[in-house]
C-alpha positions as a Markdown table, in Angstrom:
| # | Residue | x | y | z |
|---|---|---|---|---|
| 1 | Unk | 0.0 | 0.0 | 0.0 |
| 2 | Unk | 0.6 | 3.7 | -0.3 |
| 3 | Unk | 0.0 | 4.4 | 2.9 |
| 4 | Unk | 0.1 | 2.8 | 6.6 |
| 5 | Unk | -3.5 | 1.4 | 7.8 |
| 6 | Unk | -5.7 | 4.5 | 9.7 |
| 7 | Unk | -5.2 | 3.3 | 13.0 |
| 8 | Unk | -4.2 | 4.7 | 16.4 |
| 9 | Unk | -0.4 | 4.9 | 17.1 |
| 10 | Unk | 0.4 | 3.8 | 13.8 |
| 11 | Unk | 2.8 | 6.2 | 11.4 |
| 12 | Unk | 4.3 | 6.2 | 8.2 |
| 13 | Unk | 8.3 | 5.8 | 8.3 |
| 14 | Unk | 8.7 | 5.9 | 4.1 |
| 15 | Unk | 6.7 | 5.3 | 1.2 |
| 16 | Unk | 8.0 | 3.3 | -2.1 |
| 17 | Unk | 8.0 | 0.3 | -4.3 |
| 18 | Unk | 8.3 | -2.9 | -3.6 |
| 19 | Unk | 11.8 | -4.7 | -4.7 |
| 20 | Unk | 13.5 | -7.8 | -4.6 |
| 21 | Unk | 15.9 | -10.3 | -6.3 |
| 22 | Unk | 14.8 | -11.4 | -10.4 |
| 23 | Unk | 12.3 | -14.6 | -9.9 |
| 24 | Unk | 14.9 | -17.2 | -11.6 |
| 25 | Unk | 18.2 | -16.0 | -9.1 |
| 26 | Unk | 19.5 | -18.1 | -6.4 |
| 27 | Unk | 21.3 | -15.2 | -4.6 |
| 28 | Unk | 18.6 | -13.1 | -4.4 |
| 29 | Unk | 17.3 | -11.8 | -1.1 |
| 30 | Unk | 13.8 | -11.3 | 0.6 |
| 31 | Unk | 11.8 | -8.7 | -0.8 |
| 32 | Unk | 12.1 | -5.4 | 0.5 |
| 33 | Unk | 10.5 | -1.8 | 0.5 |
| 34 | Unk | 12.6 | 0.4 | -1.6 |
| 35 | Unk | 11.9 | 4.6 | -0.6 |
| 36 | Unk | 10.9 | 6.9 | -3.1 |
| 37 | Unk | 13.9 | 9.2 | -2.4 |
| 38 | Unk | 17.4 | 7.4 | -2.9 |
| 39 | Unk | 20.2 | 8.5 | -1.1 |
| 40 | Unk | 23.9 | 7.4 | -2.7 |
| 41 | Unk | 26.9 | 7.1 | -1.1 |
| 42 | Unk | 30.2 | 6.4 | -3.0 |
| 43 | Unk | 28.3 | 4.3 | -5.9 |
| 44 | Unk | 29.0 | 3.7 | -10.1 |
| 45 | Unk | 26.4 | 2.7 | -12.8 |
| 46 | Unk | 28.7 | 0.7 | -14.2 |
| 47 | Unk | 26.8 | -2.7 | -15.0 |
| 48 | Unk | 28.7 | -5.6 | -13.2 |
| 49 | Unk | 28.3 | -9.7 | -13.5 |
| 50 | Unk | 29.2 | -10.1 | -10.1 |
| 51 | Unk | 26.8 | -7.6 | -8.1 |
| 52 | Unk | 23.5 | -9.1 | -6.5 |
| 53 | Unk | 20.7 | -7.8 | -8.7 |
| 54 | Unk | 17.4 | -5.8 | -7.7 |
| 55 | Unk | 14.2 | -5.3 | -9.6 |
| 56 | Unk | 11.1 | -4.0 | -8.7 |
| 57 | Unk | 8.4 | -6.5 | -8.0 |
| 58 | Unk | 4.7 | -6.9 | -10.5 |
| 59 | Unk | 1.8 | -8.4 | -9.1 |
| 60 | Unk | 1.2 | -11.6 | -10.8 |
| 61 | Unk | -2.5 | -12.3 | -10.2 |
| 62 | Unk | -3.9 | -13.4 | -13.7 |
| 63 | Unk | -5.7 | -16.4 | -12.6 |
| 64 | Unk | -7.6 | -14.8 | -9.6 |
| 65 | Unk | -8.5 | -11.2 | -10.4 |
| 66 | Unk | -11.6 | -11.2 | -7.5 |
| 67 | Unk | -9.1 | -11.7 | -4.8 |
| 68 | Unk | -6.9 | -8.4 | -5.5 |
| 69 | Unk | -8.6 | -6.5 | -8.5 |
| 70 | Unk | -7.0 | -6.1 | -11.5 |
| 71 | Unk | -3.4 | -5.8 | -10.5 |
| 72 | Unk | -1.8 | -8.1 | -13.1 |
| 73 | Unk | 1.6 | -6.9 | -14.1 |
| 74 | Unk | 1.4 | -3.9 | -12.2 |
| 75 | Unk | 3.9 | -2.4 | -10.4 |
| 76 | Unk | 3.8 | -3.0 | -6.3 |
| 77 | Unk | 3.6 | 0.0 | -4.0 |
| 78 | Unk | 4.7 | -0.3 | -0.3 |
| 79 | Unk | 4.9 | 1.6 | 2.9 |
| 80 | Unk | 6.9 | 1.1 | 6.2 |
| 81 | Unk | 4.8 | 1.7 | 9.0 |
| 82 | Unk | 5.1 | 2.3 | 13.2 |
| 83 | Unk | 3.1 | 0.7 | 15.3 |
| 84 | Unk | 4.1 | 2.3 | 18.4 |
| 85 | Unk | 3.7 | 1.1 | 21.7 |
| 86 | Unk | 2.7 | -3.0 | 20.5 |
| 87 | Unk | 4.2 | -6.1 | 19.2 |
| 88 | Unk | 3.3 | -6.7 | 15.1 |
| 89 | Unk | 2.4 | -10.2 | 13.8 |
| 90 | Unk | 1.6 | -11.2 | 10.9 |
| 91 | Unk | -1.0 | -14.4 | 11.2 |
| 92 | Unk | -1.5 | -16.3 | 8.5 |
| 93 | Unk | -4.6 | -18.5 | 7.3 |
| 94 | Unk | -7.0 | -15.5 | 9.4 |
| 95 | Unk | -9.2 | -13.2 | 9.1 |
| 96 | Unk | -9.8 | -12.2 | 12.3 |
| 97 | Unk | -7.5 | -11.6 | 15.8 |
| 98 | Unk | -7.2 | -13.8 | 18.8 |
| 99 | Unk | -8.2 | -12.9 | 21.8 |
| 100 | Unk | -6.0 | -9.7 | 23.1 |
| 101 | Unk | -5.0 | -9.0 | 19.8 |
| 102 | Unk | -6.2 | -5.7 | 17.7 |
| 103 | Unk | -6.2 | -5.8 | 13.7 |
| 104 | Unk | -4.6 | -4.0 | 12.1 |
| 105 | Unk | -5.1 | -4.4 | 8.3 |
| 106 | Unk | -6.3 | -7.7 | 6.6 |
| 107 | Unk | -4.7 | -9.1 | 3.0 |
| 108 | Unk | -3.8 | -12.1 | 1.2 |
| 109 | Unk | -1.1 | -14.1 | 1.6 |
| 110 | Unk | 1.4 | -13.8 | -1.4 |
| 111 | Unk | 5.2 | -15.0 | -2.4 |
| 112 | Unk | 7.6 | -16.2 | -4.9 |
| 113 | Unk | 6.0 | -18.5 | -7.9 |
| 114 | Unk | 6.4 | -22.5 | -6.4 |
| 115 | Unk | 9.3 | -22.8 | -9.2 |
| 116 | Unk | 11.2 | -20.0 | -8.2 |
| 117 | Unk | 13.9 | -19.4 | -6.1 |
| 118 | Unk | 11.5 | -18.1 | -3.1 |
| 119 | Unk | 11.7 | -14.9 | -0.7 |
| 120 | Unk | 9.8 | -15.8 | 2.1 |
| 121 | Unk | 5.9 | -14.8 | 2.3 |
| 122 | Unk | 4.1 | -11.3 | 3.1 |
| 123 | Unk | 0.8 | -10.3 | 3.6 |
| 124 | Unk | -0.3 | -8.1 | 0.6 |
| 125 | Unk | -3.7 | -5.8 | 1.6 |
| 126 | Unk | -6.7 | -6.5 | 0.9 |
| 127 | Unk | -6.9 | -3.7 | -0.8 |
| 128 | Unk | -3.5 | -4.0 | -2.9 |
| 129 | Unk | -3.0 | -0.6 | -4.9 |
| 130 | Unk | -0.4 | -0.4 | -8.3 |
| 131 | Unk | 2.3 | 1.8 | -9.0 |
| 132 | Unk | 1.0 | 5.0 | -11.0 |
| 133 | Unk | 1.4 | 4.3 | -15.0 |
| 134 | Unk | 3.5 | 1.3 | -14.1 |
| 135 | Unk | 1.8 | -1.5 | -16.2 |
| 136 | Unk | 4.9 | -4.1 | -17.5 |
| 137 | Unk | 6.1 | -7.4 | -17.9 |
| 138 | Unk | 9.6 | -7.4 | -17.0 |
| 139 | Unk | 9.2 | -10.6 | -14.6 |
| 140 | Unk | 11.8 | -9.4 | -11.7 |
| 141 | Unk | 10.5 | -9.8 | -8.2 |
| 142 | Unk | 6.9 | -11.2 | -8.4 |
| 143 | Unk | 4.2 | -11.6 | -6.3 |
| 144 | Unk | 1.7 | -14.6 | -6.4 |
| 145 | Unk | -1.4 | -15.7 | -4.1 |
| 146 | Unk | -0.4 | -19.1 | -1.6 |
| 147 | Unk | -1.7 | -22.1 | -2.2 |
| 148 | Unk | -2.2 | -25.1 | 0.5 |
| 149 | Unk | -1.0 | -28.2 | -0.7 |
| 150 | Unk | -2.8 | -30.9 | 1.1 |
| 151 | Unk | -0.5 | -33.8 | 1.9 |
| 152 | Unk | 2.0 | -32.8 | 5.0 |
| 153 | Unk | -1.1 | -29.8 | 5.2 |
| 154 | Unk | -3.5 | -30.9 | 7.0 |
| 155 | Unk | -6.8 | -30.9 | 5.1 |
| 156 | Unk | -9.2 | -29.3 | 6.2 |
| 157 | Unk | -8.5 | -27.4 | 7.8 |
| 158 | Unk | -6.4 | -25.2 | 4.9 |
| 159 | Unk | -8.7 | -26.6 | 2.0 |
């Protein structure tokens, strides 16, 4: 998202885009939020074979459009947000808080393609937004929905 979830005690550190290693690269690292305004130290543009690579990350939602909109190949925004004062965790497989727990947004849980060298998961909004004019293919970090695999998954409950 944009922005940080209109809540109490929560504020926006940085805004940006989402980033991470290219899809098909073993020595890539988790994904990442990126800030809108750079700041370079001592740094060349100089292409190099041996430097760990970053692209921005597209949402690659195709085959479920009703979950996130239409977000296919767009661009992913993303915020880092505050929440002062309590401890944040991420729960997946819910909707809803246990007891003593306050929500604080609700999403979907997304991550690397199963093929792919993977970054770990996140929890993308419910209400995922796209880069401004940032429509492309270029297949660098992606973002797909999670899928339970029943098996070691116990099913039901995760199907």
């Amino acid at each position: 998202m944009k922005t940080c979830p209109n809540v109490t005690a929560t504020t926006m550190i940085y805004s940006g885009q989402a980033a991470g290693g290219h899809f098909e690269h073993t020595g890539s690292g988790e994904y990442i939020c990126l800030p809108n305004d750079p700041e370079y130290d001592k740094y060349n543009q100089i292409n190099d074979d041996y430097r760990s690579l970053m692209y921005g990350a597209e949402y690659e939602t195709e085959q479920n459009p009703p979950a996130l909109g239409d977000l296919y190949q767009n661009d992913v925004p993303c915020s880092v947000c505050l929440a002062r004062g309590k401890t944040t965790l991420m729960i997946p497989g819910r909707s809803s808080c246990y007891n003593g727990w306050t929500k604080k947004y609700q999403g979907y849980l997304m991550g690397e393609n199963h093929g792919s060298h993977g970054k770990g998961y996140v929890c993308m909004d419910k209400n995922a937004e796209a880069l401004h004019s940032s429509y492309t293919n270029l297949n660098g970090a992606l973002f797909y929905l999670v899928e339970g695999r029943c098996g070691t998954l116990r099913c039901p409950p995760y199907m």
